[in-house]
C-alpha positions as a Markdown table, in Angstrom:
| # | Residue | x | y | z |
|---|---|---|---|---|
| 1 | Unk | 60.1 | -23.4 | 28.7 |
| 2 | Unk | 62.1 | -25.9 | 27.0 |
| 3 | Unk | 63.2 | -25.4 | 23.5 |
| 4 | Unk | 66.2 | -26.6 | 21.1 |
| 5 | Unk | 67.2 | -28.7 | 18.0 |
| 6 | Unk | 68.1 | -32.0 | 18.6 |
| 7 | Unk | 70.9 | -32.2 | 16.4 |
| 8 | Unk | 73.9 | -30.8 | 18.2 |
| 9 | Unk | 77.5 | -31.6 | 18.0 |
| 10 | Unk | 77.9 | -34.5 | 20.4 |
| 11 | Unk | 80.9 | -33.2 | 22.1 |
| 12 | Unk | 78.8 | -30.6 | 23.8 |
| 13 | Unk | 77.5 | -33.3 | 26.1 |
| 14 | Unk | 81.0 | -34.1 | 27.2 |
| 15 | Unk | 82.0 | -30.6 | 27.4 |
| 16 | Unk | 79.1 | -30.7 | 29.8 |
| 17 | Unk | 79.9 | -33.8 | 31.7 |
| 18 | Unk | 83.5 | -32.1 | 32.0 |
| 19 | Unk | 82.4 | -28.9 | 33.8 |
| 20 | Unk | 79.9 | -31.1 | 35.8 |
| 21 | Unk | 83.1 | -33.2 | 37.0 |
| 22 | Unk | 84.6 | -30.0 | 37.8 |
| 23 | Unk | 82.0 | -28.8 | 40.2 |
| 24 | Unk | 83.9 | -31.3 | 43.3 |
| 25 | Unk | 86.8 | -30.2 | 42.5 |
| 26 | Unk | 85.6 | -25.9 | 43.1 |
| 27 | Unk | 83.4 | -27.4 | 45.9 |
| 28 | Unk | 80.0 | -26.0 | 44.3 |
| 29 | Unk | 76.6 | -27.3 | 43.3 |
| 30 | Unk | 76.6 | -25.3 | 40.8 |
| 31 | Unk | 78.2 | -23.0 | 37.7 |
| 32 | Unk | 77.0 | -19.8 | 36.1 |
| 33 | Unk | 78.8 | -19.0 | 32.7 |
| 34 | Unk | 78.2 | -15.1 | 32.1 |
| 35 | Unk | 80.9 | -14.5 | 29.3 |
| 36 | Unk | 78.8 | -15.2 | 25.5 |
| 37 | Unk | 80.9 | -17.1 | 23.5 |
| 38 | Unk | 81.4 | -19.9 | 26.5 |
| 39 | Unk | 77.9 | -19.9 | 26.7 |
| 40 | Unk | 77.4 | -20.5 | 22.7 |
| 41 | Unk | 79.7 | -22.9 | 23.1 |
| 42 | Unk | 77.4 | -24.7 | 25.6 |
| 43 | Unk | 74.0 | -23.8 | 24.0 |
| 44 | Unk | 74.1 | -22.2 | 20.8 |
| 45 | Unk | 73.0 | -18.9 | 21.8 |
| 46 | Unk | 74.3 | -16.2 | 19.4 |
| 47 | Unk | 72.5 | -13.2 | 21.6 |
| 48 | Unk | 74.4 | -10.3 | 23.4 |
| 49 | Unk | 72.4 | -10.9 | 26.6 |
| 50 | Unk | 72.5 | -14.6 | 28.8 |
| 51 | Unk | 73.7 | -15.9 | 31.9 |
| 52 | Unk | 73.6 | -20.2 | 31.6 |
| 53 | Unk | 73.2 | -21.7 | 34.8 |
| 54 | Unk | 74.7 | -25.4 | 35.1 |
| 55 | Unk | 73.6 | -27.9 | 38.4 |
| 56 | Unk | 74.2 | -31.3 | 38.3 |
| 57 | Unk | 70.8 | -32.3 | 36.6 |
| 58 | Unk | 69.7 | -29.1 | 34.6 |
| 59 | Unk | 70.6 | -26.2 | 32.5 |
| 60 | Unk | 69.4 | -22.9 | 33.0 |
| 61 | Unk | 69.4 | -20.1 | 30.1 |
| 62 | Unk | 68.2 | -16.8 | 31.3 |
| 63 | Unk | 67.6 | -13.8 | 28.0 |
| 64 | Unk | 65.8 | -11.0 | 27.8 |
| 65 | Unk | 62.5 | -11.0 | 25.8 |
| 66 | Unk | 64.8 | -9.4 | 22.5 |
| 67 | Unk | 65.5 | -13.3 | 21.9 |
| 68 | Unk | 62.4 | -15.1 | 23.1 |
| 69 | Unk | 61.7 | -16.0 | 19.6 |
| 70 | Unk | 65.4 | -16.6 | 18.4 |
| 71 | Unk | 66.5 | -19.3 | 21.1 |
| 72 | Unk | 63.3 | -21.4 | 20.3 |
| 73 | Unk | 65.4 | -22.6 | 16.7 |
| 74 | Unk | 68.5 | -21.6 | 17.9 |
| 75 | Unk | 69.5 | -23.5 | 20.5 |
| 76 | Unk | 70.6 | -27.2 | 21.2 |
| 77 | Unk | 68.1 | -29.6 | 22.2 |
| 78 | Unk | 70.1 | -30.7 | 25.6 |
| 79 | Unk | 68.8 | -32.7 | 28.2 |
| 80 | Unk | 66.9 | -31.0 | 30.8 |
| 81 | Unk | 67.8 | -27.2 | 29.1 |
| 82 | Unk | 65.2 | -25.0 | 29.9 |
| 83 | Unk | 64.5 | -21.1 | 28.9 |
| 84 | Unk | 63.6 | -18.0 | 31.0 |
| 85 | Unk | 63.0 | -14.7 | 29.9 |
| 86 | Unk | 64.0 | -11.9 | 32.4 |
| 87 | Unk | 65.8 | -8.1 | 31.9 |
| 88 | Unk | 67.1 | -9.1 | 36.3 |
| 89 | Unk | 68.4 | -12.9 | 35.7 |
| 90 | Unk | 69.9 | -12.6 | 39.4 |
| 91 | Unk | 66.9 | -11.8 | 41.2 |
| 92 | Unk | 64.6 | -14.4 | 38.6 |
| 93 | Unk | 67.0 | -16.9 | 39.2 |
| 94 | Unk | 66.3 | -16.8 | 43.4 |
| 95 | Unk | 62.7 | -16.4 | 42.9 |
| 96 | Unk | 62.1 | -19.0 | 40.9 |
| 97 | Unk | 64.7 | -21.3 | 43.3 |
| 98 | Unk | 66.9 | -22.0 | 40.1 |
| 99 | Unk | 69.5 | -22.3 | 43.1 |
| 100 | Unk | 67.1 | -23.4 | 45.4 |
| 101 | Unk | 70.2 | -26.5 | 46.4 |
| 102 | Unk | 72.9 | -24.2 | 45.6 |
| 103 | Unk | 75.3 | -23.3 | 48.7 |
| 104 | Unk | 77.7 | -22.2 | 46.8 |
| 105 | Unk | 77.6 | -21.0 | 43.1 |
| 106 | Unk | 80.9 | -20.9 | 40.4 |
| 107 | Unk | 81.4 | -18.0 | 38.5 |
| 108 | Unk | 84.0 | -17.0 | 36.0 |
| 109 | Unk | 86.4 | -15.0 | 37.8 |
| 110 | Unk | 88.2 | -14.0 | 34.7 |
| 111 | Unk | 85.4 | -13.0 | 32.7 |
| 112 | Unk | 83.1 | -10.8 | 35.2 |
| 113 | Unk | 84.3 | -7.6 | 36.8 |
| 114 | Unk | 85.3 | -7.4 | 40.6 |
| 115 | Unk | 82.3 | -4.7 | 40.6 |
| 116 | Unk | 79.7 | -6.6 | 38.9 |
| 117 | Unk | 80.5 | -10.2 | 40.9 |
| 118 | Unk | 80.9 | -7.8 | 44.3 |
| 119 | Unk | 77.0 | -6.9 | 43.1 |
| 120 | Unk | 75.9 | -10.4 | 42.1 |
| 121 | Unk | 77.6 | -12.0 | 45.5 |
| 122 | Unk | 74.9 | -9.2 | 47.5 |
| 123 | Unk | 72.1 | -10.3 | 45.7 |
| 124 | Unk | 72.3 | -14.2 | 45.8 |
| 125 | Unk | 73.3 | -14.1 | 49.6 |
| 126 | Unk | 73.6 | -16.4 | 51.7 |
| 127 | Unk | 74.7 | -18.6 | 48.7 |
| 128 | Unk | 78.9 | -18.3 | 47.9 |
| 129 | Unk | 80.0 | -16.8 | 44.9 |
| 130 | Unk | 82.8 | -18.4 | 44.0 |
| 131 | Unk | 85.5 | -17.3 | 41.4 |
| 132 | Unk | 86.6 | -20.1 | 39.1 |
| 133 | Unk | 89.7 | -19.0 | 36.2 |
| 134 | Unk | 89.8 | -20.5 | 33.2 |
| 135 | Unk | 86.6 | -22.7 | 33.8 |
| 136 | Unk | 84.8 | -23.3 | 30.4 |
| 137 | Unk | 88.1 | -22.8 | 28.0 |
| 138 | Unk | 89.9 | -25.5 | 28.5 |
| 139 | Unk | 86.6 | -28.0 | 27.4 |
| 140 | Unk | 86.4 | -25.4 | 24.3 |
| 141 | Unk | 89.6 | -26.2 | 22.6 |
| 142 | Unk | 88.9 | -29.4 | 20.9 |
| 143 | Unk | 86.7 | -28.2 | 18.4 |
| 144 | Unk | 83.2 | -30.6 | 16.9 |
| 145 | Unk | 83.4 | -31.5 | 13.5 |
| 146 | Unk | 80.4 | -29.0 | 13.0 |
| 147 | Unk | 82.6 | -26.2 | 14.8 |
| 148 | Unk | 85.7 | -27.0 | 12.3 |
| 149 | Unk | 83.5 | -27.2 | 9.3 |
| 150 | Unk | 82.6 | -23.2 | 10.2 |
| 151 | Unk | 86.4 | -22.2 | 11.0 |
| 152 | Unk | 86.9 | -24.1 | 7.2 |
| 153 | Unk | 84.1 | -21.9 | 5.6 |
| 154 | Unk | 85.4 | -18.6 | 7.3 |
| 155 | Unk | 88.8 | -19.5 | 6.3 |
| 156 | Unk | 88.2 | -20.0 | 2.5 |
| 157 | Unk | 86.3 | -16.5 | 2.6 |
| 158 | Unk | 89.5 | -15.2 | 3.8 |
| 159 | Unk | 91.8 | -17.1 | 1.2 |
| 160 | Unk | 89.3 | -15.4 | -2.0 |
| 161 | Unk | 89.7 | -12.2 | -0.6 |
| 162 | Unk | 93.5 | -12.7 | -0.4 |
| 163 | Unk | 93.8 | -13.8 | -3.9 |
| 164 | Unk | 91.4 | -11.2 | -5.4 |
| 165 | Unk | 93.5 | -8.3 | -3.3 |
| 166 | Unk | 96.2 | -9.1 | -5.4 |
| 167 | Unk | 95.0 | -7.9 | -8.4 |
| 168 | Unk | 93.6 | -4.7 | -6.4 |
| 169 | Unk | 96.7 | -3.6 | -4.7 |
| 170 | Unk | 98.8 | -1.0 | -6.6 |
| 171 | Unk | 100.8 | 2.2 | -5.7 |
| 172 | Unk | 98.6 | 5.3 | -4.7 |
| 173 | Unk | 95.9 | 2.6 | -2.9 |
| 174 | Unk | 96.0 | 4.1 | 0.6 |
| 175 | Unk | 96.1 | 1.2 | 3.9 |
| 176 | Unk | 92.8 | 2.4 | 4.7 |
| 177 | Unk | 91.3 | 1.6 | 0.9 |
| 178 | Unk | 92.6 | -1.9 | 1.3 |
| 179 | Unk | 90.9 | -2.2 | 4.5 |
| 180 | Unk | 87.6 | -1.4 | 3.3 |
| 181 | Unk | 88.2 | -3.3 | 0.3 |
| 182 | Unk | 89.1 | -6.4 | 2.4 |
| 183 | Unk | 85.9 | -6.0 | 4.7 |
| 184 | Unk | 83.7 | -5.5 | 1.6 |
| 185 | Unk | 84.7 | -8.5 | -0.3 |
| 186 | Unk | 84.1 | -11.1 | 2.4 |
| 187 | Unk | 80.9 | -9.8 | 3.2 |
| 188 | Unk | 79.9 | -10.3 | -0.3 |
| 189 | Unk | 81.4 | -13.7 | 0.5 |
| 190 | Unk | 78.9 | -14.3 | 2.9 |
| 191 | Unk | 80.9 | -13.7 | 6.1 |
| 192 | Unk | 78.5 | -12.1 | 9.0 |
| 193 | Unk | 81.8 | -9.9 | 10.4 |
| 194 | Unk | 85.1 | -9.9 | 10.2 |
| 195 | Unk | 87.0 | -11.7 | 13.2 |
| 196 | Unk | 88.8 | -8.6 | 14.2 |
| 197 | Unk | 89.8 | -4.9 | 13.1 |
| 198 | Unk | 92.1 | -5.3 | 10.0 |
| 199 | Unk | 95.4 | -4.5 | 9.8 |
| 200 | Unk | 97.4 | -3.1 | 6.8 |
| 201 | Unk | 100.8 | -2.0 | 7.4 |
| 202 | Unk | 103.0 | -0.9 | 5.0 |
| 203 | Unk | 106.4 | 0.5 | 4.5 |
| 204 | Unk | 108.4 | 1.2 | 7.5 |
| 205 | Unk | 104.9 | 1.1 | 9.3 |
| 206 | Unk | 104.9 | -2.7 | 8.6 |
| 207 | Unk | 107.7 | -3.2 | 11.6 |
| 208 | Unk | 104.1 | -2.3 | 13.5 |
| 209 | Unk | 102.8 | -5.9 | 14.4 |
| 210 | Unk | 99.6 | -4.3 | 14.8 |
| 211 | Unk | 99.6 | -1.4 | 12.3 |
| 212 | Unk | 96.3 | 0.4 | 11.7 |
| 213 | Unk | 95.2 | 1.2 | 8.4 |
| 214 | Unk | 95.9 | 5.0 | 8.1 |
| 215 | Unk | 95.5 | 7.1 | 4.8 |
| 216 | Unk | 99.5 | 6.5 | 4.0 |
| 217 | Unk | 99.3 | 5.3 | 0.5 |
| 218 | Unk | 101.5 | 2.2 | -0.8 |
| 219 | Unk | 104.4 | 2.9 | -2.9 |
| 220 | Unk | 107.1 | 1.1 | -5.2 |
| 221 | Unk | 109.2 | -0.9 | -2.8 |
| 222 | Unk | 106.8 | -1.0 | 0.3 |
| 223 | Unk | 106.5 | -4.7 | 2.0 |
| 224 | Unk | 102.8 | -4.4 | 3.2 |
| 225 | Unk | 101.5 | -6.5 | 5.8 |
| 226 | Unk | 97.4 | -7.7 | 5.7 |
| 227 | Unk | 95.9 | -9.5 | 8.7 |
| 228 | Unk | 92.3 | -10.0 | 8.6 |
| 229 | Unk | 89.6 | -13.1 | 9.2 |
| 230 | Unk | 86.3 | -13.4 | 8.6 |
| 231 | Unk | 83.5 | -14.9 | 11.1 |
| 232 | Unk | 80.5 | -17.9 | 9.8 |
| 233 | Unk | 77.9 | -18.8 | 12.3 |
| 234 | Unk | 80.1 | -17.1 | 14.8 |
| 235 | Unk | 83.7 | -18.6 | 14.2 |
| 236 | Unk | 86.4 | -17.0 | 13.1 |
| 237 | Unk | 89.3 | -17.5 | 10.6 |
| 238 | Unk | 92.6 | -15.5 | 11.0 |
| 239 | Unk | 95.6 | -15.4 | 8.0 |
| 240 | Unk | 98.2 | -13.2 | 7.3 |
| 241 | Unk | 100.0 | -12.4 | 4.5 |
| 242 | Unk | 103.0 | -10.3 | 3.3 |
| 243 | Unk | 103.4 | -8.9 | -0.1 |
| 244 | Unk | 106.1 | -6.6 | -2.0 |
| 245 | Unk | 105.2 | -3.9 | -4.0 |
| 246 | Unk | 107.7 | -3.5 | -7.2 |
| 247 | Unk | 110.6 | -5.1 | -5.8 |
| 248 | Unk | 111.8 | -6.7 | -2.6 |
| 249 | Unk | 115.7 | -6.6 | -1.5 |
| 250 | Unk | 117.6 | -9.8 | -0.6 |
| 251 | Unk | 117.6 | -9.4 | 3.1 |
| 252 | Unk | 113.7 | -9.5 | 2.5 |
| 253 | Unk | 113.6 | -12.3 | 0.7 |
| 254 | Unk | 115.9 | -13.7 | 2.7 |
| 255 | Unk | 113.7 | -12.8 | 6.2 |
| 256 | Unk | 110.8 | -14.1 | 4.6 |
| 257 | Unk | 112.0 | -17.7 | 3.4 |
| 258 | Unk | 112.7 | -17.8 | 7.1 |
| 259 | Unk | 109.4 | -17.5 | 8.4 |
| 260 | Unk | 108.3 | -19.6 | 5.8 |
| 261 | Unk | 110.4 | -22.1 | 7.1 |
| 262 | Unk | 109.8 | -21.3 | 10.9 |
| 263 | Unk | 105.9 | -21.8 | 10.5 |
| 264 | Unk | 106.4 | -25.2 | 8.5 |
| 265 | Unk | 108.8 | -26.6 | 11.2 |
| 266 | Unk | 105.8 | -25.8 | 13.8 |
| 267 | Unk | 103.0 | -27.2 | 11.9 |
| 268 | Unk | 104.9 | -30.5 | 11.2 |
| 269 | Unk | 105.7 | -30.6 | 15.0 |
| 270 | Unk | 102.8 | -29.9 | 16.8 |
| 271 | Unk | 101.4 | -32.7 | 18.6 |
| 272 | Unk | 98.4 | -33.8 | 21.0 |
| 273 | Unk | 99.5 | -32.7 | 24.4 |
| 274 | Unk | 102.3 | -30.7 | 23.7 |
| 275 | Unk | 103.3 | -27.5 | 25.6 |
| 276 | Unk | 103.3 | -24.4 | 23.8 |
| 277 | Unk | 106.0 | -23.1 | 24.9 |
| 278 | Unk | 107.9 | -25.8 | 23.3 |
| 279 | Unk | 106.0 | -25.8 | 19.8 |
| 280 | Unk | 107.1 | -21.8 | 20.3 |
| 281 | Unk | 110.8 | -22.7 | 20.6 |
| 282 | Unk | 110.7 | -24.7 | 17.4 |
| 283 | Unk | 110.4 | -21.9 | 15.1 |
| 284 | Unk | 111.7 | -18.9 | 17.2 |
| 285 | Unk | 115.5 | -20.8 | 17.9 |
| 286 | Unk | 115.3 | -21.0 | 14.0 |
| 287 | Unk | 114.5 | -17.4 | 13.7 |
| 288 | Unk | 117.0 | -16.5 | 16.4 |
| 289 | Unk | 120.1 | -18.8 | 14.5 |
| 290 | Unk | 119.4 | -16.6 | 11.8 |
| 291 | Unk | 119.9 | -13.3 | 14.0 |
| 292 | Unk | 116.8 | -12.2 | 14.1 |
| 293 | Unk | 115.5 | -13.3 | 17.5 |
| 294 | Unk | 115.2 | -10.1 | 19.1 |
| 295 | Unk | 113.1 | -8.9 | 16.2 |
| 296 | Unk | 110.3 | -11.5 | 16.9 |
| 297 | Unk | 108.3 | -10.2 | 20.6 |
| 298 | Unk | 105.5 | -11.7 | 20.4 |
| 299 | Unk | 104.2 | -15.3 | 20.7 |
| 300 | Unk | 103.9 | -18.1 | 17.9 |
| 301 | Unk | 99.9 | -18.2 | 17.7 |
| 302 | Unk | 97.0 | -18.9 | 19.9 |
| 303 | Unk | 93.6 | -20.7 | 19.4 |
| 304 | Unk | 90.5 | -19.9 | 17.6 |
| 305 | Unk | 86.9 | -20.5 | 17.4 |
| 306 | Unk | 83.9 | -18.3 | 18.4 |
| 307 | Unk | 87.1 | -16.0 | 19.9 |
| 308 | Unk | 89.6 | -14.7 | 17.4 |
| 309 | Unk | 92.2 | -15.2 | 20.5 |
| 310 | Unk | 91.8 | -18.5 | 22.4 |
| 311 | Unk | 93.7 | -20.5 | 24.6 |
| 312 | Unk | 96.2 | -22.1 | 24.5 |
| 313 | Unk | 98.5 | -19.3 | 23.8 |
| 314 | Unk | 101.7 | -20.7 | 22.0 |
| 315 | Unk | 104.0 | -18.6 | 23.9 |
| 316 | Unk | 107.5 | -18.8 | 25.2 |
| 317 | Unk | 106.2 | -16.7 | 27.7 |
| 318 | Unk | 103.9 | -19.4 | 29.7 |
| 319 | Unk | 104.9 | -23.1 | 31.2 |
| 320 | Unk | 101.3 | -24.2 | 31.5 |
| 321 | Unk | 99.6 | -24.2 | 27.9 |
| 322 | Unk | 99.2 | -27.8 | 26.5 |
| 323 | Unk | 97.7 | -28.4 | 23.2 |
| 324 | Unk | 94.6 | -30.6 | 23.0 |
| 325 | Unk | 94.1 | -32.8 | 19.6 |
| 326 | Unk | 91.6 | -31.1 | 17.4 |
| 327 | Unk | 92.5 | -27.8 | 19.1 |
| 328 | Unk | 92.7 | -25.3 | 15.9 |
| 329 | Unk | 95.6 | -22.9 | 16.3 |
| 330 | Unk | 96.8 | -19.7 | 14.6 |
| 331 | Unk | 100.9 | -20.2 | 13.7 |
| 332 | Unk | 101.9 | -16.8 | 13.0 |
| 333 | Unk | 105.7 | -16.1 | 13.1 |
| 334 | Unk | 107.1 | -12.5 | 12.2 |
| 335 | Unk | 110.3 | -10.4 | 12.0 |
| 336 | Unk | 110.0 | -6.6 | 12.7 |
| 337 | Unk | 112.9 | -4.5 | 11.7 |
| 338 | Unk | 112.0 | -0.4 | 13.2 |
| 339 | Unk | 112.6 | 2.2 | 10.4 |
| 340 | Unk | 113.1 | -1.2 | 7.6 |
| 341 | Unk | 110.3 | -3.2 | 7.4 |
| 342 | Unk | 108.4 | -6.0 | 9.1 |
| 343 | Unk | 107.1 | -9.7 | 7.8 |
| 344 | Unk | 104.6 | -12.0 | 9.0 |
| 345 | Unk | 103.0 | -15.0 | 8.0 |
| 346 | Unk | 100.2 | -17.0 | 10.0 |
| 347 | Unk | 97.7 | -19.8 | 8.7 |
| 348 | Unk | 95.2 | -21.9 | 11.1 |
| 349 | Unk | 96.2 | -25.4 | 11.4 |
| 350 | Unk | 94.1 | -28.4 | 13.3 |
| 351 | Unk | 96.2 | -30.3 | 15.8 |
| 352 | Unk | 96.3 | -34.3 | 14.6 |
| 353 | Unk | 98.1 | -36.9 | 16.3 |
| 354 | Unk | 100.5 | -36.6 | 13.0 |
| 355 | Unk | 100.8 | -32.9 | 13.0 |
| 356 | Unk | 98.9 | -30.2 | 12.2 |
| 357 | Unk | 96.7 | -29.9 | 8.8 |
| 358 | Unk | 96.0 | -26.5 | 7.4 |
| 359 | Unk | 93.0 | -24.8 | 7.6 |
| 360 | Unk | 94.0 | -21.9 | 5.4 |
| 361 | Unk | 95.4 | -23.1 | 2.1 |
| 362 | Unk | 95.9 | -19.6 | 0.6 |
| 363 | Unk | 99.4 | -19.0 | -1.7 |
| 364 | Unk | 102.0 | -17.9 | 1.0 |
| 365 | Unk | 104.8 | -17.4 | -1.3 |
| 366 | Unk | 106.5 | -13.8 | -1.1 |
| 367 | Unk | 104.2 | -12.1 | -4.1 |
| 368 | Unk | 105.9 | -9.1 | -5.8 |
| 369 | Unk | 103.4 | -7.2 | -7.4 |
| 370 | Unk | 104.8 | -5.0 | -10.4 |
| 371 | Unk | 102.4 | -2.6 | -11.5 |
């Protein structure tokens, strides 16, 4: 069955033509994609169940008969993209010689489980299953205009919430109320989820770079620490924010003008086809003159889109992650003091060829809130 809208993004024809290219270069005929959001990215397909099969001429979408009805508006018109519905895609997909000039078959080594492509490799015999790492993402990163006007939707859901959690944040609010708070404001945004689970950290518990919200309620003189993001038509948004409750000391003040300034020096640096590690260096040497390099573990930021956590990862960590133009990136540097306090700031930025333009555009001076 074919199926589809026509109007789709026209970068997901070279995304195509790009894992096509890559087919020589594994030595297959053809791909399977089993991990969802790669396959969204390829198709539109918002289900929880599809494997996509790729050969040089066609596209294969295999679903369950849950969706028979959805992926008949939902997906793109492609060329040559047909439908199947099937609870066994595996043995469908021999039956019905979808591989019928398939010797050997690409699979995504990093998103299937040894178990599960051990399993697959018995059924499909005698055609090769052969692991491929990192096979769709590195097409994914350049987001479509469509795809960025989504991440700017989801972001601006995330800036109202910020600013309206100002006015509800007070002492005796407990972490876990300004959770819930968080969550229910953005859905009566019009966000379909959140990106991920939120954090709220305050106190000493904000030194936590990923603090749960517990029932420990905010008091005079807590720093507390709000990372959240909101998903629209799949893709996520991602912003933190650090506030002071009643008062914050110098050294506070002093660590957060620092990040502040950190995060700015990255987002004018970044470029088209720089390595992350390097945008990473810009603003953790800063943090580091300062003396407070060993206080900042983990990495700058990382991508975004359908995934809260994309590649590349900016990362002094990894020699290998380059930065694609139009990539959309979280910056997000922090300082976390045990037993004092921690501090983080992060906004999504799109990568130009004259630096990177905020996504999120919500207030990121230090509020104090005095209530």
């Amino acid at each position: 069955m074919s199926t589809g809208n026509n109007n789709y993004p026209q970068l997901i024809d070279i995304r195509l033509s790009q894992l096509r290219f890559t087919m020589e270069d594994h030595k297959v005929e053809a791909l399977v994609l089993t991990h969802l959001p790669n396959i969204r990215y390829m198709t539109n397909f918002s289900g929880s169940n599809a494997v996509l099969f790729i050969t040089e001429t066609e596209l294969h979408l295999l679903t369950d008969d849950r969706y028979e009805e959805q992926i008949k508006e939902e997906l793109y018109g492609l060329p040559n993209l047909k439908t199947h519905i099937t609870r066994d895609p595996w043995t469908y997909a021999i039956e019905n010689k979808i591989l019928k000039k398939t010797v050997s078959l690409g699979f995504e080594a990093d998103h299937l489980e040894y178990s599960a492509a051990i399993n697959i490799r018995n059924q499909i015999r005698p055609i090769k299953f052969k692991p491929a790492s990192n096979l769709v993402e590195p097409f994914t990163q350049p987001k479509a205009d469509e795809e960025l006007e989504y991440l700017k939707k989801a972001a601006e859901i995330a800036e109202t919430v910020y600013k309206e959690m100002l006015d509800f944040i007070e002492p005796g609010k407990t972490e876990k109320e300004i959770a819930a708070e968080i969550s229910y404001r953005g859905r009566k945004l019009g966000a379909e989820d959140e990106s991920f689970d939120i954090i709220v950290a305050s106190g000493e518990r904000a030194a936590f770079v990923h603090g749960k919200p517990t029932d420990k309620k905010i008091k005079k003189g807590d720093i507390v620490i709000m990372d959240f993001g909101f998903k629209v038509n799949g893709f996520c948004s991602d912003i933190t924010r650090t506030i002071a409750v009643g008062k914050a000391t110098k050294e506070q003040k002093d660590v957060y003008a620092l990040l502040r300034n950190a995060q700015q020096k990255a987002i004018e640096s970044v470029r088209p086809a720089m390595n992350g590690k390097h945008l990473d260096s810009i603003a953790r040497d800063l943090i580091a003159e300062a003396g407070y390099g060993n206080y900042f573990q983990h990495s700058l930021g990382h991508g975004i889109g359908l995934e809260a956590h994309e590649i590349p990862t900016i990362t002094f960590r990894m020699e290998d992650q380059m930065i694609p133009e139009n990539a959309v990136l979280a910056i997000e540097p922090g300082v976390y003091i045990p037993g004092k306090f921690g501090m983080r700031i992060e906004d999504m930025i799109q990568v130009t060829r004259s630096g990177g333009v905020k996504i999120t555009n919500a207030p990121d001076e230090l509020v104090i809130i005095d209530k």
